[in-house]
C-alpha atoms as an extended CHARMM CRD file, in Angstrom:
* protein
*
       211  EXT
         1         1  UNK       CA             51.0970000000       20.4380000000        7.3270000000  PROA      1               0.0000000000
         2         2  UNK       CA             51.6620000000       17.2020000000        5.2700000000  PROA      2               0.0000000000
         3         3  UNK       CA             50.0300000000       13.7620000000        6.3650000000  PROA      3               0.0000000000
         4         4  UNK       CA             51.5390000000       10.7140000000        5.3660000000  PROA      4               0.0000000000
         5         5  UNK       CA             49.8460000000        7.5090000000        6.0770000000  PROA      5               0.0000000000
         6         6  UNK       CA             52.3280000000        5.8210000000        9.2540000000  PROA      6               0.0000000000
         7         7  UNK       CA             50.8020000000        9.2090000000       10.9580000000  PROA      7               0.0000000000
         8         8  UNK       CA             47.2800000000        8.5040000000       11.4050000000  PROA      8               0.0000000000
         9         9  UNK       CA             48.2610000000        5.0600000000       13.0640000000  PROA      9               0.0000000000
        10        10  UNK       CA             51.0130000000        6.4320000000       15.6590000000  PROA      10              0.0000000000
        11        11  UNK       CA             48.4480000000        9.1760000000       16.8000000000  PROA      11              0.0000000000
        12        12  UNK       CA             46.0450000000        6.7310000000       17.5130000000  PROA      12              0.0000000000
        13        13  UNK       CA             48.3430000000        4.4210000000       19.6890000000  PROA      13              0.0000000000
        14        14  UNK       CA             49.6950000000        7.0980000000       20.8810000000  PROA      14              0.0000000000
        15        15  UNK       CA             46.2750000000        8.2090000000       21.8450000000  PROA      15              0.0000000000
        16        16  UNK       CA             45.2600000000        4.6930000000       23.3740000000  PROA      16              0.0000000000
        17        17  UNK       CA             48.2460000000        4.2660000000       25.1890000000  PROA      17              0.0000000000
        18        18  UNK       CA             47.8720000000        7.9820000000       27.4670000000  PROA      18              0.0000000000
        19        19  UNK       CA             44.2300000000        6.5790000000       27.7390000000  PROA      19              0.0000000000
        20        20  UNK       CA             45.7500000000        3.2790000000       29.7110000000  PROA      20              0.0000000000
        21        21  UNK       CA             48.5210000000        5.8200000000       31.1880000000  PROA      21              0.0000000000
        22        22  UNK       CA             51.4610000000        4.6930000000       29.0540000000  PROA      22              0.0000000000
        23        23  UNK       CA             53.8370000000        8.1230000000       28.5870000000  PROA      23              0.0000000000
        24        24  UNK       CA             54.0160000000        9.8090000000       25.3950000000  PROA      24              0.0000000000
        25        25  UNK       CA             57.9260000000        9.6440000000       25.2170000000  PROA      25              0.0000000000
        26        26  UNK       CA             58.0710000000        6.3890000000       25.8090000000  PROA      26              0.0000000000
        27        27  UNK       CA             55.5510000000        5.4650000000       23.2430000000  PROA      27              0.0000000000
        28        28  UNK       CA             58.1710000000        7.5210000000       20.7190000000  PROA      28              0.0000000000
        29        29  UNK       CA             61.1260000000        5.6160000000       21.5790000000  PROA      29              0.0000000000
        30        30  UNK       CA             59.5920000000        2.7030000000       21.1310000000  PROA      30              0.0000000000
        31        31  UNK       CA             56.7760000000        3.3270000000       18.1770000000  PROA      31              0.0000000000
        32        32  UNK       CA             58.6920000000        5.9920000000       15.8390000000  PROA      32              0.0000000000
        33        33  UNK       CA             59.2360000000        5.1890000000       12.1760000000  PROA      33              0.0000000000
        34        34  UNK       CA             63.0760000000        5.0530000000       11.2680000000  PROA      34              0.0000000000
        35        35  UNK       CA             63.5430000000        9.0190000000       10.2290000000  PROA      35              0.0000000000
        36        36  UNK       CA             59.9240000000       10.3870000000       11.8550000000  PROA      36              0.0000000000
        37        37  UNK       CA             60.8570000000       13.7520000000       13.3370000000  PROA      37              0.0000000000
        38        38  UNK       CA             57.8610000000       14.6770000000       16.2080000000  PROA      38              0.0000000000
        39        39  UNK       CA             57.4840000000       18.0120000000       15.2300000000  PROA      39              0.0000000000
        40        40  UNK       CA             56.3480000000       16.5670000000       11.5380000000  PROA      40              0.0000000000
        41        41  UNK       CA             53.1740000000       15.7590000000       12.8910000000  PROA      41              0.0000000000
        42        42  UNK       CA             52.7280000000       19.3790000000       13.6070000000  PROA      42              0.0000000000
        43        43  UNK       CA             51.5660000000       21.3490000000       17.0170000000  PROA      43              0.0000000000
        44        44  UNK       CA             48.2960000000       22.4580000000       18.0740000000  PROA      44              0.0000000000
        45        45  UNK       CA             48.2110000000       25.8240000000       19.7550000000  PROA      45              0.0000000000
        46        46  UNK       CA             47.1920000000       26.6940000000       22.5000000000  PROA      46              0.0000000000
        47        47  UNK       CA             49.2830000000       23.6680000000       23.6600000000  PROA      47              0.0000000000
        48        48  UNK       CA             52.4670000000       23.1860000000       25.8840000000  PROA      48              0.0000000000
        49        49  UNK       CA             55.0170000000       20.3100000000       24.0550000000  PROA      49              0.0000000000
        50        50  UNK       CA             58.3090000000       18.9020000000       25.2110000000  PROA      50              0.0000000000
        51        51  UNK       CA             61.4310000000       18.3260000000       23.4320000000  PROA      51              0.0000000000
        52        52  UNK       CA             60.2640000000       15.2680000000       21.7010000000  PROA      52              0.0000000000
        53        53  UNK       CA             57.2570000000       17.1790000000       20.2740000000  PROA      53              0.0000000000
        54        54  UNK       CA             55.2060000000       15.1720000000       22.4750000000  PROA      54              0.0000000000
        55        55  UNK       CA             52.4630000000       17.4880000000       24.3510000000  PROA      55              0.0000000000
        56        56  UNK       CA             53.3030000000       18.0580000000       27.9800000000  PROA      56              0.0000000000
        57        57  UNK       CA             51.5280000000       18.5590000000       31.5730000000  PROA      57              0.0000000000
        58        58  UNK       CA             48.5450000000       16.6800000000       33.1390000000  PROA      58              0.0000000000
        59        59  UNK       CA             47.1210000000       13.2610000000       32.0170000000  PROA      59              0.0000000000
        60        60  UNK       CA             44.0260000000       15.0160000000       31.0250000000  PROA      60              0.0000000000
        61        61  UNK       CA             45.6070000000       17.4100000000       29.0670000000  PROA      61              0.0000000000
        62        62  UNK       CA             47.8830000000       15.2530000000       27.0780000000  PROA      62              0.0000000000
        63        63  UNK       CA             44.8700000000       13.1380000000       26.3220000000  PROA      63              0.0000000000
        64        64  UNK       CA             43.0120000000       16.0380000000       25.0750000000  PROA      64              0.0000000000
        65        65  UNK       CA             45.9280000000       17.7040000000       22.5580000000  PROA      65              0.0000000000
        66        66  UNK       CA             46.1990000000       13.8450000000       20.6390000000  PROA      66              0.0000000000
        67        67  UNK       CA             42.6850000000       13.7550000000       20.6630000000  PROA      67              0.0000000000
        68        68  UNK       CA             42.1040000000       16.8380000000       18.9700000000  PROA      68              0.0000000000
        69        69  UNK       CA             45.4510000000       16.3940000000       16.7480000000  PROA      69              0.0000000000
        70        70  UNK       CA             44.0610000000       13.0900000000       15.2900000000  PROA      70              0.0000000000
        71        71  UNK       CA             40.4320000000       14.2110000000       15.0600000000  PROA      71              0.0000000000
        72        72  UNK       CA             42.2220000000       17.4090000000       12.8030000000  PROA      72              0.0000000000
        73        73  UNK       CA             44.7860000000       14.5670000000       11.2610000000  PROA      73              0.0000000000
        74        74  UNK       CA             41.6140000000       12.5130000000        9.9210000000  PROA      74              0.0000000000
        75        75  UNK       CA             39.4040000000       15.1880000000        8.8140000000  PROA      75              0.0000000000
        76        76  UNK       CA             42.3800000000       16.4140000000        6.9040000000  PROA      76              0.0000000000
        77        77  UNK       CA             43.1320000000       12.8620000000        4.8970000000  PROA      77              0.0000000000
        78        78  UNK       CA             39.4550000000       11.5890000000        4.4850000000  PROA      78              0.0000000000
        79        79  UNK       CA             37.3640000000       14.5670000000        3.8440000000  PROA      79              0.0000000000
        80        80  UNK       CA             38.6470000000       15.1970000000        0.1980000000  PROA      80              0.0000000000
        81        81  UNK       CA             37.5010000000       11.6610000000       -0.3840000000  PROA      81              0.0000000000
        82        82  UNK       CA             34.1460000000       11.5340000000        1.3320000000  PROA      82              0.0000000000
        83        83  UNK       CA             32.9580000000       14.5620000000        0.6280000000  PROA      83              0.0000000000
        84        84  UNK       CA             30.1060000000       13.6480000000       -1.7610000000  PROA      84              0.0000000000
        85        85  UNK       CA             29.0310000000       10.8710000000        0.3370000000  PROA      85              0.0000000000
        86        86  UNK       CA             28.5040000000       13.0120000000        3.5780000000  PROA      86              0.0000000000
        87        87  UNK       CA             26.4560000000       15.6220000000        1.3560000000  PROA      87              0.0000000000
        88        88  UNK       CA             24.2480000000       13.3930000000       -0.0670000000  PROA      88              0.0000000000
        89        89  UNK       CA             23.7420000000       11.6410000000        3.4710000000  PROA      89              0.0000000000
        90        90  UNK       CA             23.4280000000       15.1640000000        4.9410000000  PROA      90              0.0000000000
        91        91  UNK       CA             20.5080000000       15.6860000000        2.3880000000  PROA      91              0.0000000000
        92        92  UNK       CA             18.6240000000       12.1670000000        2.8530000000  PROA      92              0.0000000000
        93        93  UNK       CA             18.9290000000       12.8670000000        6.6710000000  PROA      93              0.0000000000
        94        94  UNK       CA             17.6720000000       16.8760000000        5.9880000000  PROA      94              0.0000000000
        95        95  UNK       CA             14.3910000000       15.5750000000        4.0990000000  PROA      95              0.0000000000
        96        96  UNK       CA             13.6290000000       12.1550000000        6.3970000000  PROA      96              0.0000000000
        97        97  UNK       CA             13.8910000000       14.6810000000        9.5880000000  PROA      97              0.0000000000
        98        98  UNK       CA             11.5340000000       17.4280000000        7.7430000000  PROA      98              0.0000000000
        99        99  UNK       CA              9.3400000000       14.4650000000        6.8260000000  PROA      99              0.0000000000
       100       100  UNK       CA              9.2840000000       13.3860000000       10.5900000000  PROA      100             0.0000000000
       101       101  UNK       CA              8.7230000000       16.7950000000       11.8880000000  PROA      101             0.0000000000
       102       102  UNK       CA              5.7660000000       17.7100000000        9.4110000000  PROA      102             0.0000000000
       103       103  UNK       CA              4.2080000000       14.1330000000        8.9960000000  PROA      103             0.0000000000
       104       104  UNK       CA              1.0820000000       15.0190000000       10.0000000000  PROA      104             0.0000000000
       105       105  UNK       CA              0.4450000000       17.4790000000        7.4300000000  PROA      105             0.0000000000
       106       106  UNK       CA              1.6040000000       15.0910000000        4.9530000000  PROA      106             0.0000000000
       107       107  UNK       CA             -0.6680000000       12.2330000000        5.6210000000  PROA      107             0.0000000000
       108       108  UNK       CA             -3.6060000000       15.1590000000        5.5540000000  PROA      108             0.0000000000
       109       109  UNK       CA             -2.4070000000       16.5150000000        2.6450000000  PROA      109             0.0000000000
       110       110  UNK       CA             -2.5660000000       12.6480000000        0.8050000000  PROA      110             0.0000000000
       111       111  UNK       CA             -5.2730000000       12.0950000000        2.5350000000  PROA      111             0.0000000000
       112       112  UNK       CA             -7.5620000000       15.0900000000        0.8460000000  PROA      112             0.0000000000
       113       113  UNK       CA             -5.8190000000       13.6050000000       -2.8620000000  PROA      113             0.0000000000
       114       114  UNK       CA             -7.1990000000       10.9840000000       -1.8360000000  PROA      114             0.0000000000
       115       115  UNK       CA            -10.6660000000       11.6150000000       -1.4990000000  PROA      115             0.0000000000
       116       116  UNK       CA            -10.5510000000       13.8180000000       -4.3910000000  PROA      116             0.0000000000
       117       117  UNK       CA             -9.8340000000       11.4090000000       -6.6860000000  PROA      117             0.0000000000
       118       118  UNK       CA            -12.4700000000        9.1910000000       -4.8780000000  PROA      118             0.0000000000
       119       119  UNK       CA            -15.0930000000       11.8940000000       -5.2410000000  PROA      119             0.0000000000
       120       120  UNK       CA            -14.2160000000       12.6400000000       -8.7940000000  PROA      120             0.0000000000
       121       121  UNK       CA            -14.9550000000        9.0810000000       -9.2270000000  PROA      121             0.0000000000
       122       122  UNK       CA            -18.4090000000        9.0950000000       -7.7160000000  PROA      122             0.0000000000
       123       123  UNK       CA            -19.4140000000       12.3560000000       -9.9420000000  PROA      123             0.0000000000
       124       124  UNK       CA            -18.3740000000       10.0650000000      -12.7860000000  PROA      124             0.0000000000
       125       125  UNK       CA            -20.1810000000        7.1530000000      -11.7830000000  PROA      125             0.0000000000
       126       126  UNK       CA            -23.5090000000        9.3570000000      -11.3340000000  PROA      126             0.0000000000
       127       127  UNK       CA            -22.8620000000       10.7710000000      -14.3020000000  PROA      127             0.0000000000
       128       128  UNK       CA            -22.7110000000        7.5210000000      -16.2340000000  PROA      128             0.0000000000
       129       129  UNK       CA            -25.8350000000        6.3140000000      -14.6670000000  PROA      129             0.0000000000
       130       130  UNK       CA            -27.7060000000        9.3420000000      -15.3950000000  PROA      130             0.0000000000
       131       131  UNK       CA            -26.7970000000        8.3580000000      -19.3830000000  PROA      131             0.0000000000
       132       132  UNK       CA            -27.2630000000        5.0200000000      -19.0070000000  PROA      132             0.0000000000
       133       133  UNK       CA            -30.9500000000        5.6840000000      -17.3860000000  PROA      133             0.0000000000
       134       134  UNK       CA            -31.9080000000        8.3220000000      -20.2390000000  PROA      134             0.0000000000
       135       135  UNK       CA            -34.5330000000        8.6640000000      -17.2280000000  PROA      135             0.0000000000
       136       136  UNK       CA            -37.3550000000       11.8640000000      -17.7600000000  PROA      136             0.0000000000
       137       137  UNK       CA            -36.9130000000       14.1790000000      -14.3210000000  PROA      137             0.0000000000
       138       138  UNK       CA            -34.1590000000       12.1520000000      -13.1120000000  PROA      138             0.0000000000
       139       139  UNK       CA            -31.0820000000       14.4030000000      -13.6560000000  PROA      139             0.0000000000
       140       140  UNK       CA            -31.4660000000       16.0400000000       -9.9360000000  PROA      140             0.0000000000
       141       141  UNK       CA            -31.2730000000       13.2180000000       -8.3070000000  PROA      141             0.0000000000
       142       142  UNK       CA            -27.9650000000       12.1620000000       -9.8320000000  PROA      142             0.0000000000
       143       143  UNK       CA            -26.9280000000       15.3210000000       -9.2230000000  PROA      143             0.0000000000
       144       144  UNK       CA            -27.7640000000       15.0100000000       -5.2400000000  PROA      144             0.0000000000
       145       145  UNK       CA            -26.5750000000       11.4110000000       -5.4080000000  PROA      145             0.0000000000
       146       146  UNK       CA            -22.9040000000       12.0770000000       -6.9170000000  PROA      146             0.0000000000
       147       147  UNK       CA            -22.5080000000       14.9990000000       -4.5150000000  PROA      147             0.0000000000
       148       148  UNK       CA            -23.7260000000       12.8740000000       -1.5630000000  PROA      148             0.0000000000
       149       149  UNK       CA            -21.2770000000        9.7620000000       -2.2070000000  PROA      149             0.0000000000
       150       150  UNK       CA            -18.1570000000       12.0600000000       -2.9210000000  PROA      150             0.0000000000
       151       151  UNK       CA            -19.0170000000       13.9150000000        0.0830000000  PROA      151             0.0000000000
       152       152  UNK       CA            -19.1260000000       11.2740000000        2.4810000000  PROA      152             0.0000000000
       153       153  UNK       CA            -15.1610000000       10.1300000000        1.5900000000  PROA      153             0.0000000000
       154       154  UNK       CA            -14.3610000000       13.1830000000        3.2770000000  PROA      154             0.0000000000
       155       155  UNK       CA            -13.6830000000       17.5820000000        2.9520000000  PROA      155             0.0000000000
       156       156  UNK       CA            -11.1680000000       16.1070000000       -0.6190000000  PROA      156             0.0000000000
       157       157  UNK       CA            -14.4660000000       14.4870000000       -1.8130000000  PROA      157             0.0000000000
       158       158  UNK       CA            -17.0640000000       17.3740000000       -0.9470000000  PROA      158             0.0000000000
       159       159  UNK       CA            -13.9300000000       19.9710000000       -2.5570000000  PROA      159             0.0000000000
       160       160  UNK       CA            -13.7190000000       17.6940000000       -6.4470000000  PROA      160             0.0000000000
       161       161  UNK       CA            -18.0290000000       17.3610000000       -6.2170000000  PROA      161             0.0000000000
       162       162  UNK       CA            -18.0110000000       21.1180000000       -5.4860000000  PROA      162             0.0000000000
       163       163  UNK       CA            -15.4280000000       21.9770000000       -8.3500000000  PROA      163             0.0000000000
       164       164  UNK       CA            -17.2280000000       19.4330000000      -10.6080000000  PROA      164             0.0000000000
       165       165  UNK       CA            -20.3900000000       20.8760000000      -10.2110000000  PROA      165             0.0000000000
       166       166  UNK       CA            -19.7690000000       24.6130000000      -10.5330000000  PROA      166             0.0000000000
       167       167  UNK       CA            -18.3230000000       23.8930000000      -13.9670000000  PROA      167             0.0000000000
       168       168  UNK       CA            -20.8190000000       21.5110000000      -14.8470000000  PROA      168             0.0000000000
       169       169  UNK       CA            -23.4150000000       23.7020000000      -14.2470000000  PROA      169             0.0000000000
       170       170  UNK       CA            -21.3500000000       27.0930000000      -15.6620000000  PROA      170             0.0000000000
       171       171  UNK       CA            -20.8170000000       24.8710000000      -19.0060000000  PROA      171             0.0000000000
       172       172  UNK       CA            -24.4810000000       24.5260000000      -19.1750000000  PROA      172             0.0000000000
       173       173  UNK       CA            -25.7730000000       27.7960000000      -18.9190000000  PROA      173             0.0000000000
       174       174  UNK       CA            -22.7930000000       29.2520000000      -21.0090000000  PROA      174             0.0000000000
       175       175  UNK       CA            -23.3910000000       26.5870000000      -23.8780000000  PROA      175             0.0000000000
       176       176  UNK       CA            -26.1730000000       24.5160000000      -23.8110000000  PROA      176             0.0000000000
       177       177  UNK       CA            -28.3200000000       27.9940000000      -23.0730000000  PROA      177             0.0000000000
       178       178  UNK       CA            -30.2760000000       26.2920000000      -20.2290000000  PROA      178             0.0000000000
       179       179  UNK       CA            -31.7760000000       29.2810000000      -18.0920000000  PROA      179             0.0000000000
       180       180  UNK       CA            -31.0960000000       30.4480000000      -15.0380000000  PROA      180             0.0000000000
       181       181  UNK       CA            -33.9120000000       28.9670000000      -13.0430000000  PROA      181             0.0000000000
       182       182  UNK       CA            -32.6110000000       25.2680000000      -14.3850000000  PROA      182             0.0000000000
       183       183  UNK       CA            -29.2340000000       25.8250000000      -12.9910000000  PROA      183             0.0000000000
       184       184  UNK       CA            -30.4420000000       26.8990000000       -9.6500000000  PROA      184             0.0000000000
       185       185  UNK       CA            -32.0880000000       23.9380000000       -9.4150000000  PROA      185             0.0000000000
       186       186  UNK       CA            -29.3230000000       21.7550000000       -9.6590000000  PROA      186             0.0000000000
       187       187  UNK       CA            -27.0660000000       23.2870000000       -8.0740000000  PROA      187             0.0000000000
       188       188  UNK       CA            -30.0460000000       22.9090000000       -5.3350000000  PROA      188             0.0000000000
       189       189  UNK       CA            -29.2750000000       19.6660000000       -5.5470000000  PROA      189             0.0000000000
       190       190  UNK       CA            -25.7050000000       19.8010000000       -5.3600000000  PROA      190             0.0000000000
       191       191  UNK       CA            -25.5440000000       21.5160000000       -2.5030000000  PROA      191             0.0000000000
       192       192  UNK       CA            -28.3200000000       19.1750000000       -1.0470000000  PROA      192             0.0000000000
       193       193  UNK       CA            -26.1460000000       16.1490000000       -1.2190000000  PROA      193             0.0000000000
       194       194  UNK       CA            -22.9020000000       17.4620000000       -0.9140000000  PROA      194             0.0000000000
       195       195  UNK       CA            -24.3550000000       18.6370000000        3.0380000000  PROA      195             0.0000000000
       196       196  UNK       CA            -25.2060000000       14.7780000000        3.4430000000  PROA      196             0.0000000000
       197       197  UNK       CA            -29.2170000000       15.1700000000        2.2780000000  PROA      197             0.0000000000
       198       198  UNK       CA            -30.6530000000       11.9180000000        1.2440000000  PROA      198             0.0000000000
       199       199  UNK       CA            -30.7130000000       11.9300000000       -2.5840000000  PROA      199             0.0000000000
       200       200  UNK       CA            -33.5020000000       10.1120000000       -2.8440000000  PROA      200             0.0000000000
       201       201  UNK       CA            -35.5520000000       13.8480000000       -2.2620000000  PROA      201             0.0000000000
       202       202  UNK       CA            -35.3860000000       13.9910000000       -5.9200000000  PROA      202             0.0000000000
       203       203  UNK       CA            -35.6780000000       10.5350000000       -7.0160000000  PROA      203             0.0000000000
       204       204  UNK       CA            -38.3880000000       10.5860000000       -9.5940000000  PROA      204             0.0000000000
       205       205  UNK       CA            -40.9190000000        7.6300000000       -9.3660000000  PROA      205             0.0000000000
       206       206  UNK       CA            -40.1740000000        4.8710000000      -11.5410000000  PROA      206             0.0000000000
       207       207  UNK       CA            -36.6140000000        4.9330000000      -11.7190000000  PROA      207             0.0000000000
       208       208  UNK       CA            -35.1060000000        1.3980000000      -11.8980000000  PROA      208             0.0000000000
       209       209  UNK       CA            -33.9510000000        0.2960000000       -9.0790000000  PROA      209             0.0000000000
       210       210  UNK       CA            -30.5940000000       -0.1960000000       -9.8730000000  PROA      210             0.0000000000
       211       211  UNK       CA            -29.9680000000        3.5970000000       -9.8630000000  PROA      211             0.0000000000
């Protein structure tokens, strides 16, 4: 079936004017291009049509065979040229509405980054202290302190202090050959302030108070 472009137009008045109960012949004898044959347009089956081409029987049903020719007519002309555009609507509108349905896990899922980062931070910051301080016995309670801070940002903090500490402590007694009894200690401590102890259970006497 071809489509040229005084089709589209004719369908649609022709679909407007059964809605306001104008006939369908008339609407030909008055709106058909010089040389327009009815039957070009094609027939929809299922369908009952008159002499003219035009559909026949009730109101309702006439109404309902132009509606679905020109719904047919327009998918036919336009979908060649917005094809591209409805796929790459259809996948915008596929990952806003899996965003919507699954939202929640997303903002947890940031959420735990989050504090991870955050309690990475905190291990750091101990960490730095505990150089900067070059403090005799002090090491635990940097240890306990780091732990207790990246803790307290949430489960993404208490998961980078635990992480951070295992290796920490694994590097140690793999290559600085501290014993075994030294490493239980601090992970003592870890675990200590990573379960919200109060650090200051191993602050050695002394210590500035800046720390």
């Amino acid at each position: 079936m071809q489509v040229s472009r005084v089709h589209l137009p004719l369908l649609l008045s022709a679909w407007l004017s059964l809605r306001s109960g104008r006939g369908c012949h008339s609407l030909w004898r008055e709106k058909r291009a010089p040389g327009l044959q009815p039957s070009a347009l094609g027939q929809l089956p299922g369908h009952s049509y008159g002499c003219d081409g035009c559909p026949v029987g009730s109101l309702s049903e006439v109404i309902q065979s132009c509606s679905s020719l020109l719904i047919v007519l327009q998918l036919r002309v336009r979908l060649g040229l917005g094809t591209m555009r409805l796929c790459v609507c259809l996948v915008l509108l596929s990952f806003i509405v899996c965003a919507n349905a699954d939202m929640p896990g997303i903002r947890e899922s940031g959420r735990f980054v989050w504090d991870a980062v955050g309690g990475a931070w905190d291990m750091y910051r101990a960490y730095r202290d505990m150089r900067e301080a070059n403090y005799i016995g002090a090491d635990k309670y940097f240890h306990a302190r780091g732990n207790y801070d990246a803790a307290q940002r949430g489960p993404g903090g208490a998961w980078a202090a635990r992480v951070i500490s295992d290796a920490r402590e694994k590097w140690q007694s793999d290559v600085s050959g501290r014993g075994a009894e030294d490493t239980r200690a601090d992970q003592e401590a870890n675990k200590w302030g990573r379960s919200g102890g109060d650090p200051n259970r191993y602050r050695p006497a002394g210590l500035p108070s800046k720390y």
